[in-house]
C-alpha positions in Angstrom: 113.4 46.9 -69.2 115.8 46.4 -66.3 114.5 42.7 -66.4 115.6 40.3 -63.8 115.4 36.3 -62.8 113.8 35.8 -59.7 116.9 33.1 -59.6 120.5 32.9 -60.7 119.7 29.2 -61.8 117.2 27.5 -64.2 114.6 25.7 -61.9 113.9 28.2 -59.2 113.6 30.3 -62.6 111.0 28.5 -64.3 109.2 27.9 -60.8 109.1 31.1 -60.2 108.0 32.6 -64.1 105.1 29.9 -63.7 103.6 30.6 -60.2 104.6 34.2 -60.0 106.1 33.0 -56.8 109.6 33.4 -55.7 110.8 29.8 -55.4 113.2 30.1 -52.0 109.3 30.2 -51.0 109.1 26.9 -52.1 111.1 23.6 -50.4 114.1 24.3 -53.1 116.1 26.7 -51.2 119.4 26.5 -53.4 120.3 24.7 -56.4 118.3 22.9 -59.0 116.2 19.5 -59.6 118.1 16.8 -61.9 116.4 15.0 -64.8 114.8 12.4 -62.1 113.5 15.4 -59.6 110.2 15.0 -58.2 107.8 17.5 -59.0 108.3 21.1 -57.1 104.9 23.3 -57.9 102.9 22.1 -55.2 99.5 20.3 -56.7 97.1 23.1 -56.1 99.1 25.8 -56.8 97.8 28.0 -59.8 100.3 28.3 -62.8 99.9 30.7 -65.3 98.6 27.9 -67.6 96.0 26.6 -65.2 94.8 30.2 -65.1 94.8 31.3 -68.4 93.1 27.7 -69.3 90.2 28.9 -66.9 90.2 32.1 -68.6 89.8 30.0 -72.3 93.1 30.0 -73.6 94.9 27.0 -75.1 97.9 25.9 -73.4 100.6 24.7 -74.6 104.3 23.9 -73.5 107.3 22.5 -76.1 110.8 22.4 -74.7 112.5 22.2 -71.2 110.3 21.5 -68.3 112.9 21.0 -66.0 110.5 21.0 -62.6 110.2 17.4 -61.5 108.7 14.6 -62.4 106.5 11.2 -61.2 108.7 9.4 -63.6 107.4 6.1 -63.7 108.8 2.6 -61.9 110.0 -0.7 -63.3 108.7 -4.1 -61.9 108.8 -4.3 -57.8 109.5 -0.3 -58.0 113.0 -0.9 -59.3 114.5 1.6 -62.4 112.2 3.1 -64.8 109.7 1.4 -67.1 109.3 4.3 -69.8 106.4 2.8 -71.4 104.0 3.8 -68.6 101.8 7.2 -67.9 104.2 10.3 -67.0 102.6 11.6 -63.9 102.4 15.1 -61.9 103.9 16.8 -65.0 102.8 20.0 -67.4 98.8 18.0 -68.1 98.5 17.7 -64.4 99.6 22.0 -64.4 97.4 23.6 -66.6 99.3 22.7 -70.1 96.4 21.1 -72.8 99.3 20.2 -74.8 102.9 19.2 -73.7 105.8 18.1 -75.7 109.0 18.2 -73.1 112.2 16.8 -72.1 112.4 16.4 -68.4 115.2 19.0 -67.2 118.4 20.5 -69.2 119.7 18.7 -71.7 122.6 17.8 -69.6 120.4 15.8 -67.4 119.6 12.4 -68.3 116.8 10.8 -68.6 117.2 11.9 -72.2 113.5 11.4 -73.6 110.2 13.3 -75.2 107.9 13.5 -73.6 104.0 14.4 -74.9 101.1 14.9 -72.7 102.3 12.5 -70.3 103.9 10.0 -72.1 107.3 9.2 -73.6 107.2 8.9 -77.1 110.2 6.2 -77.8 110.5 3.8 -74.5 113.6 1.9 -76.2 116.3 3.5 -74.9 119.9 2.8 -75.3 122.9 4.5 -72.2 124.2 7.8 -73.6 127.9 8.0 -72.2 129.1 10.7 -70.3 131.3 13.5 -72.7 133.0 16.3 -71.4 132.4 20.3 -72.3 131.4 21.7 -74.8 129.0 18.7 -75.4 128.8 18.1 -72.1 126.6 14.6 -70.5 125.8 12.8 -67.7 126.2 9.1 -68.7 122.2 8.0 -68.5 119.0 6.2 -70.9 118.7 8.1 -73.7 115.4 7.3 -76.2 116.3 6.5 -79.6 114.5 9.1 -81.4 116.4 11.4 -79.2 119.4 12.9 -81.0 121.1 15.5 -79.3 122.1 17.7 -82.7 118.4 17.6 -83.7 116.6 18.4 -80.3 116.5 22.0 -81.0 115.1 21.2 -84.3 112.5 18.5 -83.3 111.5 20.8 -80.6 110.6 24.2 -83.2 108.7 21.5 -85.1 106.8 21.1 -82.4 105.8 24.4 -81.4 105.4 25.7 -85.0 103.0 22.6 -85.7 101.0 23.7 -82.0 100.8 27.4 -83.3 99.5 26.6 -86.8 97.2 24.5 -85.2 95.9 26.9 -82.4 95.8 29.8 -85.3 92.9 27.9 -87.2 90.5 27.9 -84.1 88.7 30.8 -82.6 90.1 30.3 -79.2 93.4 32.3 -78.1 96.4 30.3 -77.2 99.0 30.5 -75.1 102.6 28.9 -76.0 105.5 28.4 -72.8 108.5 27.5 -75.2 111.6 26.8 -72.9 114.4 26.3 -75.2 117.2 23.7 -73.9 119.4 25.6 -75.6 122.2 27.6 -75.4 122.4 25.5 -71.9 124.9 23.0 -71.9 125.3 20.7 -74.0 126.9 23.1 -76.6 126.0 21.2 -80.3 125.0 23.2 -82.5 123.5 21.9 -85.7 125.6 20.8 -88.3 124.6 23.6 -90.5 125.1 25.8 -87.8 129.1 24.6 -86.7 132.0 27.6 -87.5 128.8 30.3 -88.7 130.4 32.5 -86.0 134.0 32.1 -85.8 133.2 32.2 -81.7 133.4 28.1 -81.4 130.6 26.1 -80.4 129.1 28.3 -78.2 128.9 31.2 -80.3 127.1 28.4 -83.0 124.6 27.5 -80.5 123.6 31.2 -79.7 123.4 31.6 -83.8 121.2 28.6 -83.9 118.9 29.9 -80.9 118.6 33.2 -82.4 117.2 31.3 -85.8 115.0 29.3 -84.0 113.1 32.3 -82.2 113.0 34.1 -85.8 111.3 30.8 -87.2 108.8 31.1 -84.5 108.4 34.7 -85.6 108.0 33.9 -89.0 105.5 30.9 -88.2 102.9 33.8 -86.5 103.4 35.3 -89.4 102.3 33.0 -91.4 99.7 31.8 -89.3 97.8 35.3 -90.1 98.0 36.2 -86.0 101.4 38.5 -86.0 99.5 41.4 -85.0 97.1 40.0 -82.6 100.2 38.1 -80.4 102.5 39.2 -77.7 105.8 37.8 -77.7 108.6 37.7 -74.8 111.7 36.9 -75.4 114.4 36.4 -72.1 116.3 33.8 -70.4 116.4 31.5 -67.2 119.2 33.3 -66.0 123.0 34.5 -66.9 125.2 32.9 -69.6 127.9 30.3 -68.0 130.4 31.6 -69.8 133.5 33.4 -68.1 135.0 36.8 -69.5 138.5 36.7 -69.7 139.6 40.4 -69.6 143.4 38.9 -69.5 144.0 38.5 -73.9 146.8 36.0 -72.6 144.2 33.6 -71.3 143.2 30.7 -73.6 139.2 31.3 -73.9 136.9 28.9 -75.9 137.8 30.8 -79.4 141.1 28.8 -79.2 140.2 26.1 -77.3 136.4 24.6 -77.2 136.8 23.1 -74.3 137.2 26.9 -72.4 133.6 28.2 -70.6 134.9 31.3 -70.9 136.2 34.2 -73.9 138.6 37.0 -74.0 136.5 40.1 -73.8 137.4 41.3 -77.1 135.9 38.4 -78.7 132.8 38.1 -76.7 130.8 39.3 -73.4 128.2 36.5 -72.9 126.9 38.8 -69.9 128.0 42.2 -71.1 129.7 44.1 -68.6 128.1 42.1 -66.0 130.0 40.9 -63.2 129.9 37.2 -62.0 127.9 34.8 -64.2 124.8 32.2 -63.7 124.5 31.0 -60.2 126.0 34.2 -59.3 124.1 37.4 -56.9 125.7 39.4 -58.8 124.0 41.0 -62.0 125.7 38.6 -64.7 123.7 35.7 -62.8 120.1 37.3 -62.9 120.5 40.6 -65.4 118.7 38.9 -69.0 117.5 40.5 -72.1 114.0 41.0 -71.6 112.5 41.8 -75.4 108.9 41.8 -76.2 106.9 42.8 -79.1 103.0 43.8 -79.1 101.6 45.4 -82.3 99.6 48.2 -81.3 100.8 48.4 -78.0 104.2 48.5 -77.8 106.0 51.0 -80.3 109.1 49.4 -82.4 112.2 50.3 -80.5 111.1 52.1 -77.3 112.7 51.2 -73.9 111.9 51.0 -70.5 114.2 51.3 -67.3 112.2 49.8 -64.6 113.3 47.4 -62.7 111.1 43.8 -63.1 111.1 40.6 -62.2 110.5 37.2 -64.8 107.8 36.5 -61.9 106.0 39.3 -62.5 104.2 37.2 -65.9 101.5 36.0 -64.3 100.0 39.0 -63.1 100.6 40.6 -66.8 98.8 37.7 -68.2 96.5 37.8 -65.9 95.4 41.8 -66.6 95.7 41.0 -70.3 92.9 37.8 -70.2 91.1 40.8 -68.4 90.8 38.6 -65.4 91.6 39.1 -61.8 94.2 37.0 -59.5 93.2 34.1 -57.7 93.5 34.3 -53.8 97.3 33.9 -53.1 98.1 32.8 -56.1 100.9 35.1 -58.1 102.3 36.8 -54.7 105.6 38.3 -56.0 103.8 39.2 -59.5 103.4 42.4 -60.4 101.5 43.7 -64.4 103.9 44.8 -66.6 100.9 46.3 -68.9 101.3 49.9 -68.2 104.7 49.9 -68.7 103.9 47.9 -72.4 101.8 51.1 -72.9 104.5 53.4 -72.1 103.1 54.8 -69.1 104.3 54.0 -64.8 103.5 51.2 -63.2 99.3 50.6 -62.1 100.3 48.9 -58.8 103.9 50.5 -57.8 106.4 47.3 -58.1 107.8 45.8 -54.7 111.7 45.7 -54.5 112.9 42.6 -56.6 114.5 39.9 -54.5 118.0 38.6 -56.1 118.3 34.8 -55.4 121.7 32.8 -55.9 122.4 29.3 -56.7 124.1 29.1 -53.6 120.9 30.5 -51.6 122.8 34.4 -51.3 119.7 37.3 -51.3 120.1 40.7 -53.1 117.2 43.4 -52.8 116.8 46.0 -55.5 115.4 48.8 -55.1 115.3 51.8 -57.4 119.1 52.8 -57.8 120.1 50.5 -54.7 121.2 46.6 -54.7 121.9 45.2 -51.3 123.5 41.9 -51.1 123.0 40.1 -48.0 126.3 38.3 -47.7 129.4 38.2 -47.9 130.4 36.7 -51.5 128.8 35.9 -54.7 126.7 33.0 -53.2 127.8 30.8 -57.3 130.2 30.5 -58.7 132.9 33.5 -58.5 135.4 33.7 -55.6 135.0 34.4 -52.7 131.1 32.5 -52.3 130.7 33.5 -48.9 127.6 32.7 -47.0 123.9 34.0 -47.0 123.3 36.7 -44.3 126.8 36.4 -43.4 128.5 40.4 -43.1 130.2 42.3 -44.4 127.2 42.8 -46.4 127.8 45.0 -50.2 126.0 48.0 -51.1 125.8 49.2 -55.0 124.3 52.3 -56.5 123.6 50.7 -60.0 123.3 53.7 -62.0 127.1 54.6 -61.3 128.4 51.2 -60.8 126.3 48.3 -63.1 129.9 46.5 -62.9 129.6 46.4 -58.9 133.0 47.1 -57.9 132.3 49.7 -55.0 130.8 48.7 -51.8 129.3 52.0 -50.5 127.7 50.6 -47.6 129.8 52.5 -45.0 128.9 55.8 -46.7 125.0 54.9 -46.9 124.5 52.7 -43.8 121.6 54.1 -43.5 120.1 53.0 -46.9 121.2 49.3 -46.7 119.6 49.3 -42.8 116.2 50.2 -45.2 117.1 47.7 -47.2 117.4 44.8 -45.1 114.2 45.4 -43.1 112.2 45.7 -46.5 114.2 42.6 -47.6 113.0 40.6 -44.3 109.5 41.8 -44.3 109.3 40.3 -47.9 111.1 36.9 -47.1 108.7 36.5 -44.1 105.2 37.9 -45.1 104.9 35.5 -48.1 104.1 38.3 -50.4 105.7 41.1 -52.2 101.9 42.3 -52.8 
């Protein structure tokens, strides 16, 4: 599939994969929430868990939760006091079971927490290092070891499948892996596997874990009777260096970026996270449904990561709730091989930055006049001249076309508008 983040960045991201709701909808316009956000789905808003737990599925979440927080205060409201309730978290959205840390690993508070609790209050400061392990100086629990999170956290969701696999009552698994997010430590028995430094370690060690997971529905006896998607939050952070002369993280570690003949974190892809252009929001997008979905096929459409709820939804053979889902569309057809049951709305591209793209068929709009992240020039949202791409001669985006096919991007804006201000793509 020609799969898509509804967000260049890793909150709006998750936000959005959970409400089936793009998140510039939302009071996060640009950026992300930090380890002490406050929580962002708004409290009656169905998530896919809170549906699907209405429908009779298990829920569980292990990893990153990374959409705020009631983190609780010390005496007279001042600091923390880890030892009380976690509040307005994954139990108060639809998760029956919840083993998280609160944002990326980058952010502190650096804790586990389960169903609403942290599991080690004694914390000690964790200093502040510098790429590849890059961390914000912050309380970090003790049973919180930064090599071993990636570990602790598989343990975790392996244990919650086995468990789930022994009842009669289907389960549904969110596992948001910290990882290969900054910081970059890989496991020991991971480090120089790759030749491709840290980074290239981590992405060896990330590739393991999801294979245990594999291996552990396996061996729970439910392989064949379990969907399985695969994607990301958003594009890799890492920079390609087409120049061979530049140092890249190969030779130096401390480099977020490689030569292109030793690596392409986002393929051809130009730009990377944070970016409107593809490298930002273009992710793998693999799933795999025994019975369904034949070994090896492809599919071109264009989708978007928000368009899970409404695929759960149609698989739990149940319908949407009133407004909930509104930029979520059923991937089911196309898992069968066959068009799309209700014909997709254009995807809406979001930056870090706030910068909107539209995508439409062969057509990408950007509505601005930069990259709206992290590449040069960042330009401002709705600010002209505007950049039209036909992506199926140009996936790197290096021709505007806009003056040839005025015409076109006029469509495109006014479909773009009509879907920022209706509240729905549907």
């Amino acid at each position: 599939l020609d799969a898509h983040t509804p967000s260049a960045v890793c909150t709006p991201t998750r936000y959005g994969l959970l409400t089936g709701r793009y998140c510039w909808r939302s009071r996060l316009k640009r950026g992300v929430l930090n380890g002490y956000g406050t929580p962002l789905i708004e409290p009656n808003r169905p998530t896919v868990a809170s549906f699907l737990k209405q429908a009779g599925y298990h829920t569980g979440i292990v990893g990153k939760w990374h959409l705020g927080l009631d983190l609780p205060k010390g005496a007279n409201g001042k600091g923390l006091d880890f030892s009380k309730p976690v509040k307005n978290g994954p139990p108060q959205r639809g998760f029956d079971f919840s083993y998280i840390i609160p944002a990326s690993l980058d952010f502190p508070p650096y804790i586990y927490i389960e169903n609403g609790r942290v599991t080690n209050p004694d914390t000690v400061i964790q200093p502040a290092i510098k790429f590849p392990g890059f961390l914000r100086n912050g309380p970090r629990s003790k049973d919180l070891v930064m090599e071993d999170c990636l570990d602790d956290l598989l343990k975790q969701a392996t244990q919650y499948i086995h468990k789930q696999s022994q009842t009669d009552q289907p389960f549904f698994l969110y596992f948001p892996l910290p990882a290969p997010h900054k910081p970059v430590i890989p496991h020991s028995r991971f480090q120089d596997k790759t030749k491709l430094g840290p980074y290239g370690d981590f992405i060896a060690q990330v590739d393991w874990t999801v294979g245990q997971v594999l291996r552990t529905l396996r061996e729970a006896g439910v392989e064949d009777n379990t969907l399985v998607i695969y994607s990301s939050d958003n594009g890799s952070y890492m920079r390609r260096h087409d120049d061979d002369d530049k140092p890249d993280h190969v030779s130096d570690a401390g480099v977020q970026g490689y030569q292109a003949k030793h690596h392409t974190a986002n393929h051809v892809f130009r730009g990377t996270k944070a970016d409107i252009w593809e490298a930002g929001h273009h992710v793998p997008f693999l799933v795999r449904w025994p019975g369904t979905i034949a070994a090896g096929s492809r599919c071109q459409e264009t989708i978007c990561l928000t368009d899970f709820f409404a695929t759960a939804a149609e698989i739990a053979g149940r319908e949407l709730p009133e407004k909930a889902a509104p930029d979520s569309f059923s991937l089911v057809t196309l898992f069968q091989g066959k068009s799309w049951k209700t014909p997709r709305a254009p995807v809406i591209h979001h930056s870090a930055g706030g910068m909107f793209a539209i995508r439409s068929g062969k057509w990408k709009l950007v509505l601005g006049n930069g990259s709206g992240g992290r590449e040069a020039p960042k330009g401002k949202p709705f600010q002209k001249p505007y950049r039209l791409f036909d992506m199926d001669k140009d996936i790197q985006e290096r021709h505007n076309v806009i003056k040839t096919h005025a015409d076109i991007a006029a469509q495109l804006e006014t479909m773009c508008e009509a879907i920022r201000t209706k509240g729905s793509s549907r």
